[in-house]
C-alpha positions as CSV (number, residue, x, y, z in Angstrom):
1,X,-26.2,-24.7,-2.4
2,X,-26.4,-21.1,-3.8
3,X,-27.3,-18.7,-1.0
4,X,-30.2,-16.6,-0.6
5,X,-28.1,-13.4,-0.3
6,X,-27.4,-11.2,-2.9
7,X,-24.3,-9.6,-3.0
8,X,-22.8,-6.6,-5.0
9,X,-20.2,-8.7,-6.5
10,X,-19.6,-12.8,-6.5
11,X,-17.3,-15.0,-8.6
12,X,-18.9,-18.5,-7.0
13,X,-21.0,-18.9,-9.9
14,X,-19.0,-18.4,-12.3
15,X,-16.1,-21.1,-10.9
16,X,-18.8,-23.2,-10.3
17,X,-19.9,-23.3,-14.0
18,X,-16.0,-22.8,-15.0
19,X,-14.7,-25.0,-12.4
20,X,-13.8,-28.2,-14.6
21,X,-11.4,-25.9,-17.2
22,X,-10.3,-23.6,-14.7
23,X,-8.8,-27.0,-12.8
24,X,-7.5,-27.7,-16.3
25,X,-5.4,-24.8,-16.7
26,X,-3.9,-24.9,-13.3
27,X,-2.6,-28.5,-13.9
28,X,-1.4,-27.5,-17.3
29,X,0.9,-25.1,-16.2
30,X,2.1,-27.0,-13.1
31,X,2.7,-30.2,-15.6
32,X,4.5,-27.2,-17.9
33,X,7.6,-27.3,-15.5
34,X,7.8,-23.4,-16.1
35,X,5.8,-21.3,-13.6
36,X,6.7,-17.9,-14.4
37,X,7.7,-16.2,-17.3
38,X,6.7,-19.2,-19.6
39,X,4.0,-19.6,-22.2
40,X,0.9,-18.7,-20.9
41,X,2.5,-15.4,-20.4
42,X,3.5,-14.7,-23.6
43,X,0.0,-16.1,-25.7
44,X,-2.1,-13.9,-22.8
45,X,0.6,-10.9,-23.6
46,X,-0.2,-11.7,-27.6
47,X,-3.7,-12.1,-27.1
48,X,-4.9,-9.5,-25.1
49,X,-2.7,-6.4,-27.3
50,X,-4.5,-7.9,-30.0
51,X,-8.3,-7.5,-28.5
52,X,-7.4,-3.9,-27.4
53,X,-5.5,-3.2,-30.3
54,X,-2.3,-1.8,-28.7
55,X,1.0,-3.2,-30.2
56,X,2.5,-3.7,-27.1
57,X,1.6,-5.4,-23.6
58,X,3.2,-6.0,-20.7
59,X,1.8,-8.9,-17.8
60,X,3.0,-7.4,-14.3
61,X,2.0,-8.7,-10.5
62,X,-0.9,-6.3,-10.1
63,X,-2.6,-2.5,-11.0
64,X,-0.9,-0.8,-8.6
65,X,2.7,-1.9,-10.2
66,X,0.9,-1.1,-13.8
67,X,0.9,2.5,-12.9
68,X,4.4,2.6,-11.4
69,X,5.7,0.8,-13.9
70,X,3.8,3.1,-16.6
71,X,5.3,6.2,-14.7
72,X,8.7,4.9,-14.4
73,X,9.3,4.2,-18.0
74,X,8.4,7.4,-19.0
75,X,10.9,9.2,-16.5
76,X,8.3,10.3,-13.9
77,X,9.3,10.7,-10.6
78,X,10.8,13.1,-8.1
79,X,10.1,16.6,-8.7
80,X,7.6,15.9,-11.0
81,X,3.7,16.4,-10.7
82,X,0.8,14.2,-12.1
83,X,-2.7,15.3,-12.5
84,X,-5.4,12.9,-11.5
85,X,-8.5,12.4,-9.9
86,X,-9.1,11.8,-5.7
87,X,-12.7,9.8,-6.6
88,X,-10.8,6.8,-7.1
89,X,-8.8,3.7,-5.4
90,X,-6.0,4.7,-3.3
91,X,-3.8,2.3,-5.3
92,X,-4.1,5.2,-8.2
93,X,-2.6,7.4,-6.0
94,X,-0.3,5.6,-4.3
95,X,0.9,4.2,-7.1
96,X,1.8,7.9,-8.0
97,X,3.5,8.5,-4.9
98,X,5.3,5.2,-4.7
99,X,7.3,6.3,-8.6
100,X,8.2,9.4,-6.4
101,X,6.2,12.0,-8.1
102,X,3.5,14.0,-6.7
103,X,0.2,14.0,-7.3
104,X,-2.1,16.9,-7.6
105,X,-6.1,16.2,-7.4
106,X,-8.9,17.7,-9.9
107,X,-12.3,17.5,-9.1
108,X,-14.8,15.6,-11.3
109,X,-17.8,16.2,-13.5
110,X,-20.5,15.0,-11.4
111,X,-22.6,13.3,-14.8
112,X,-19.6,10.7,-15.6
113,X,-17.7,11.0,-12.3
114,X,-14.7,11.5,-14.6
115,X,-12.0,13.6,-14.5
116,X,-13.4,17.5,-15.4
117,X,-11.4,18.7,-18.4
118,X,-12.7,21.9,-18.0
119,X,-10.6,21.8,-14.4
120,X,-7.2,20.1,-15.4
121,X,-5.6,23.1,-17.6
122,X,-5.5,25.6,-14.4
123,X,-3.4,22.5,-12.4
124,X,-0.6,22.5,-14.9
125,X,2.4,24.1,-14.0
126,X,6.5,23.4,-14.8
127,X,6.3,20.5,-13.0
128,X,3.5,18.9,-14.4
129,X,4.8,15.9,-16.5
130,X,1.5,13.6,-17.0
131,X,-2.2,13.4,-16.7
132,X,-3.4,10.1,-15.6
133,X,-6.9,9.4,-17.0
134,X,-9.1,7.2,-14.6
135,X,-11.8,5.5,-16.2
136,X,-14.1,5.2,-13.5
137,X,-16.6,2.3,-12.8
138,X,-16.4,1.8,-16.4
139,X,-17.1,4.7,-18.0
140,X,-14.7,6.7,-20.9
141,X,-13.0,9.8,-19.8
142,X,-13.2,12.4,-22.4
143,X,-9.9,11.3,-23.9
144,X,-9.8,13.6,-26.7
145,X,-9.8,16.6,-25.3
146,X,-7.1,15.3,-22.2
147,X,-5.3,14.4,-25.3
148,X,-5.4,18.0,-26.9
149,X,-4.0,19.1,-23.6
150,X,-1.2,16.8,-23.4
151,X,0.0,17.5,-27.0
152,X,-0.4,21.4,-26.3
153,X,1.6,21.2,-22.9
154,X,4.0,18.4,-24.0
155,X,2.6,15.6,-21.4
156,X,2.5,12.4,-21.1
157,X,-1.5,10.8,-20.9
158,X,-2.0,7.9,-18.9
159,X,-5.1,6.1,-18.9
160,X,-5.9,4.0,-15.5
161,X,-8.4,1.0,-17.4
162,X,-8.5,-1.2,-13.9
163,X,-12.2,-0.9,-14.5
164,X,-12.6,-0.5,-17.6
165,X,-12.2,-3.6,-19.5
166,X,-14.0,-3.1,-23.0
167,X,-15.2,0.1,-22.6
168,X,-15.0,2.9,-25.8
169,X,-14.7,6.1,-26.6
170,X,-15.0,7.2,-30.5
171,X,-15.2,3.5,-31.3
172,X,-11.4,2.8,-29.4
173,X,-10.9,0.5,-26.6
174,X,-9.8,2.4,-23.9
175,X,-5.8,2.2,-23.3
176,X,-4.8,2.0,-26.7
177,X,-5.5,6.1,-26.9
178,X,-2.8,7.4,-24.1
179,X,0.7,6.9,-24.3
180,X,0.6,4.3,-21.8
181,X,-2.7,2.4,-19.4
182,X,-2.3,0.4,-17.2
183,X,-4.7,-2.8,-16.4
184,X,-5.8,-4.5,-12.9
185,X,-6.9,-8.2,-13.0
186,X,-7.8,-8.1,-9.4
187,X,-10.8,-10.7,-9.2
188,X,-13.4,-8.5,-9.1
189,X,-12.6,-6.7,-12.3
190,X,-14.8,-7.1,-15.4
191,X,-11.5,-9.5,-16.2
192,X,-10.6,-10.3,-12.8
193,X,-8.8,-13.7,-11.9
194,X,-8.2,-15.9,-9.0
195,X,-5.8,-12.9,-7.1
196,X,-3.5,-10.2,-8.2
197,X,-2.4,-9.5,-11.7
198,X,-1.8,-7.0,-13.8
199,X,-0.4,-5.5,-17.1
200,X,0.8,-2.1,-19.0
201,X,-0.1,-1.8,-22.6
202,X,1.7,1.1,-25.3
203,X,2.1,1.2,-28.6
204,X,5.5,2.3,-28.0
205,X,8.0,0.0,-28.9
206,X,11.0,1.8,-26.6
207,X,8.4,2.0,-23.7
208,X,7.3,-1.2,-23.5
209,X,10.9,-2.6,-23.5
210,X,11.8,-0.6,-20.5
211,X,8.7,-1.9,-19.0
212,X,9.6,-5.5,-19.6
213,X,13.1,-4.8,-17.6
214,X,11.1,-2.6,-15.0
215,X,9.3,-5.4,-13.8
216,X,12.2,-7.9,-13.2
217,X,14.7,-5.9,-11.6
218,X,15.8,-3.8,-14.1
219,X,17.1,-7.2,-16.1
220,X,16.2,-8.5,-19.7
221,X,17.5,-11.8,-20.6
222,X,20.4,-12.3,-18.4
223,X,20.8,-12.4,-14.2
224,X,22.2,-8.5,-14.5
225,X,20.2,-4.9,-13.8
226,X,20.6,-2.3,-16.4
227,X,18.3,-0.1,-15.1
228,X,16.7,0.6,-11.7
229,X,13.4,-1.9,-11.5
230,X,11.2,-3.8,-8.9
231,X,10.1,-7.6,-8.7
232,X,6.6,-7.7,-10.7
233,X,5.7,-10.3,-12.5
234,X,2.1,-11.7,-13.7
235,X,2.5,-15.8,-13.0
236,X,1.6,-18.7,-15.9
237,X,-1.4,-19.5,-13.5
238,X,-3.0,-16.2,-13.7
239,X,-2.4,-15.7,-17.3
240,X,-3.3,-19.1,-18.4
241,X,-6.7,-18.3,-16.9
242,X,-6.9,-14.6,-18.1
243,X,-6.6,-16.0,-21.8
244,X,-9.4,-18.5,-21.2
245,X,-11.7,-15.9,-19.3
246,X,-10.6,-13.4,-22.1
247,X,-12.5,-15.7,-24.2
248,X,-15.7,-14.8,-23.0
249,X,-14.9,-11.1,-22.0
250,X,-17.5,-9.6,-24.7
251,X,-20.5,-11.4,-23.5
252,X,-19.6,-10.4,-20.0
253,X,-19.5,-7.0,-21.2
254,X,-22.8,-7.6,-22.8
255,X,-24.6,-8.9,-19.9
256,X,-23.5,-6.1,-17.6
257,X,-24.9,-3.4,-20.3
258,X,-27.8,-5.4,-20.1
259,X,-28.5,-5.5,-16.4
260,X,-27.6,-1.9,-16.4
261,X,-30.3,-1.5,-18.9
262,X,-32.7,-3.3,-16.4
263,X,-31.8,-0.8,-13.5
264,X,-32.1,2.5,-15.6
265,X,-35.7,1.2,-17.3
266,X,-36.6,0.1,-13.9
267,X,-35.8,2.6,-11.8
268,X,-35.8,5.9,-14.8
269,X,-39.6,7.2,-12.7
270,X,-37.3,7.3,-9.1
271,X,-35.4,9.8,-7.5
272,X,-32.1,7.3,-7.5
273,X,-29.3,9.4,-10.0
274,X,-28.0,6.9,-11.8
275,X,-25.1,7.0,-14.1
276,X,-24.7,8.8,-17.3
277,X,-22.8,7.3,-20.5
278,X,-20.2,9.4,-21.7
279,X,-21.0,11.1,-25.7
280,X,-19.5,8.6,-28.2
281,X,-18.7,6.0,-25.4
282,X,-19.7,2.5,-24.6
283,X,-19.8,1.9,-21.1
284,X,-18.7,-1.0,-19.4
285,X,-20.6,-1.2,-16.3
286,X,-17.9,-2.4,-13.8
287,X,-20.2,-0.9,-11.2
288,X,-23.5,0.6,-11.7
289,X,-23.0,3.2,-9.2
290,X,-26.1,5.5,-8.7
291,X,-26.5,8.6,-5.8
292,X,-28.7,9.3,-3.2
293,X,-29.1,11.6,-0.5
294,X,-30.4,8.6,1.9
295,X,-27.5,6.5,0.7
296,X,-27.3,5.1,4.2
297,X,-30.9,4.2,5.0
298,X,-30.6,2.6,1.2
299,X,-27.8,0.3,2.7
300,X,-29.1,-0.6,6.0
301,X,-32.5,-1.6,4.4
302,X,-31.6,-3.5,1.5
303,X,-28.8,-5.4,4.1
304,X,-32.3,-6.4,6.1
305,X,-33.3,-8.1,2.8
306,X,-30.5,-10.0,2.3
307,X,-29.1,-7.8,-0.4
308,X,-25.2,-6.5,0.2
309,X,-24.1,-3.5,-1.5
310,X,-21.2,-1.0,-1.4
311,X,-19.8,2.0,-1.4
312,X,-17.1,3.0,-4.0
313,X,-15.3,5.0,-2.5
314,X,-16.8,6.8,0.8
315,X,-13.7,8.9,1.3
316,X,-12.3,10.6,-1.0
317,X,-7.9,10.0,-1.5
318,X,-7.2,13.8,-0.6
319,X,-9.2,13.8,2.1
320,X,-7.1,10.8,3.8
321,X,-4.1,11.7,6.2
322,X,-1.1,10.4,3.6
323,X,-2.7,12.9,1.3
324,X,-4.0,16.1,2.3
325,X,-0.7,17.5,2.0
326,X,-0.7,17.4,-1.9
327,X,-2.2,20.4,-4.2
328,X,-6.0,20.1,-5.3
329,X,-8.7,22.1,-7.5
330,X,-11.8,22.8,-5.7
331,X,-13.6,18.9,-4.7
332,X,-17.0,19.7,-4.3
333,X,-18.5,17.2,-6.8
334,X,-15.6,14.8,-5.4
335,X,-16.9,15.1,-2.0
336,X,-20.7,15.3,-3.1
337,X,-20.1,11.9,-4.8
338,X,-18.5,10.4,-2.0
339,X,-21.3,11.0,0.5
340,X,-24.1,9.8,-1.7
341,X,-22.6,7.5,-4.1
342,X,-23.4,3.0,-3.6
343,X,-23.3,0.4,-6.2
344,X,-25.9,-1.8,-7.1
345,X,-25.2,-5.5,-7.8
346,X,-23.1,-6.3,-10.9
347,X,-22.1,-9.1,-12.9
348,X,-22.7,-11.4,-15.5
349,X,-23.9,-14.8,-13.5
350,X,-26.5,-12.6,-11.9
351,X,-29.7,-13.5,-12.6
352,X,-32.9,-11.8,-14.1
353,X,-34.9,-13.0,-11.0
354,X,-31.7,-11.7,-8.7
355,X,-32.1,-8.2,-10.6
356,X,-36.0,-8.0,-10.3
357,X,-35.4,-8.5,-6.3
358,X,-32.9,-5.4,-6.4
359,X,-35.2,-3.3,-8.3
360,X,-38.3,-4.1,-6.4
361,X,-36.6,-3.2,-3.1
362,X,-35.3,-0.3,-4.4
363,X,-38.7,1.0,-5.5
364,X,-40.0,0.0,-2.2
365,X,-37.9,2.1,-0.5
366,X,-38.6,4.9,-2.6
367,X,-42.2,4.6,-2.5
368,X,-42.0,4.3,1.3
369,X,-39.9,7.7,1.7
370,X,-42.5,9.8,-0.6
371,X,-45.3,8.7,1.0
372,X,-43.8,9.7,4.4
């Protein structure tokens, strides 16, 4: 029996509509007699470089490895600096830290709750090897220009897609603009699975090779290291159901743009800020994250209701104890986002009648606090 909560994300749904094939695929690949590095890996590898239209990609145990793995291959680590954004998951920055390079924080525009280009140029410095691009809840960094700047200053663009499965800028899937992205299939993601997974994508031949022997020690065909690398390795479960949920990844794009839709229409005559598509971008609503200056009172009401939502992220990276020591621009829209920021309900087995109860609570509470 479905219950009468509704919560900010869910995947029960889905598996129970998908539950037949997704049992399918699991006794495929444990009938296959190959549970890692076997065919599944390889056709989901194939499959999804051709949907983003990247030559190359690379299936690895998780996001966080995606970003090491992109920094490694590329030569980052000690010594060297990586601009990026603090309004973001930790693993972003961790992920930094854990290559052995620092990173140093710029502050966002507060429309997209992107990186500010305007902010990165004044960060770079003889240590500065890379810019990693986070795409965040969905929404296209200005790539171009963070492109123009890498080219002038000789850098390396990364481009973090963990939420941004499908998304565009100028008519390009993100990650096949940057030298190197880096994917999360955690479940949550717009293509999540059933746990932790995955992948780096380049057009770069000589990259992606090194990323292939990055994730297993080091090691190509044969049991012998040529270069330094970690264990990381996406398994023939997780890709055999990425490349059937890949399947369907378009319409699940297109039914998040259209419950976003709902919310803005709904809501456009309220004082909730909701978010802003980037120029020349198609959104992919992983979250519909909108701000509020009774964020809190937002929360505890709708949780009265039966109606969960969350908070992405409340604190800031640079303002946590493992990295205040690193260099940062001025965070004032960083911290203004954090303390107002929630995210509304979002995705595609959600239904019309689940929406209209979010909505209608919403405007409740906002009728309510002007009439006070």
């Amino acid at each position: 029996m479905k219950s009468s909560e509704i919560n900010v994300w869910s995947y029960l749904s889905e598996y129970e509509s998908q539950r037949k094939d997704i049992l399918n695929i699991v006794d495929r690949v444990f009938s296959s007699g190959r549970l890692i590095f076997g065919e599944e890996l390889r056709l989901f590898e194939q499959e999804f470089s051709k949907w983003l239209d990247v030559k190359c990609c690379i299936g690895v145990g998780n996001g966080t490895d995606a970003i090491t793995i992109a920094l490694q291959s590329l030569n980052i680590g000690c010594g060297d600096e990586v601009i990026t954004v603090s309004s973001t998951a930790v693993p972003t920055i961790s992920a930094i830290v854990a290559a052995g390079a620092r990173p140093v924080f710029c502050d966002i525009d507060i429309s997209s709750y992107n990186i500010d280009v305007s902010k990165v140029s004044d960060l770079i410095n003889e240590n500065t090897k890379a810019i990693i691009a986070v795409h965040l809840y969905g929404n296209a960094c200005k790539l171009i220009e963070l492109k123009k700047i890498c080219e002038k200053k000789s850098l390396y663009l990364i481009e973090d897609c963990a939420q941004a499965h499908g998304t565009l800028y100028q008519g390009k899937k993100v990650g096949s603009v940057g030298d190197v992205a880096a994917f999360s299939f955690y479940p949550t993601k717009t293509l999540g699975g059933y746990g932790d997974a995955g992948a780096c994508v380049t057009n770069d031949d000589k990259t992606a090779e090194k990323m292939r022997k990055i994730r297993f020690y080091g090691m190509e065909k044969s049991y012998y290291s040529e270069i330094d690398g970690i264990n990381s390795r996406m398994d023939e479960v997780h890709a055999g159901i990425l490349r059937y949920k890949l399947n369907n990844l378009d319409n699940d794009i297109n039914r998040r743009r259209e419950i976003a839709r709902f919310y803005r229409e709904e809501l456009i005559n309220t004082d909730y800020i909701m978010p802003e598509e980037e120029q020349n971008s198609y959104h992919s609503y992983y979250l519909f994250a909108v701000r509020h200056n009774k964020r809190d009172e937002i929360i505890k009401f709708l949780k009265e209701q039966k109606v969960n939502i969350n908070i992405s992220y409340p604190w800031p990276v640079h303002s946590m104890p493992p990295y205040k020591k690193y260099p940062k621009s001025d965070m004032q829209n960083t911290d203004m986002l954090a303390s107002t920021v929630f995210s509304l309900p979002m995705y595609p087995t959600l239904t019309d009648n689940e929406v209209m109860k979010v909505v209608k609570l919403l405007k409740i509470f906002h009728n309510k606090r002007n009439l006070n």
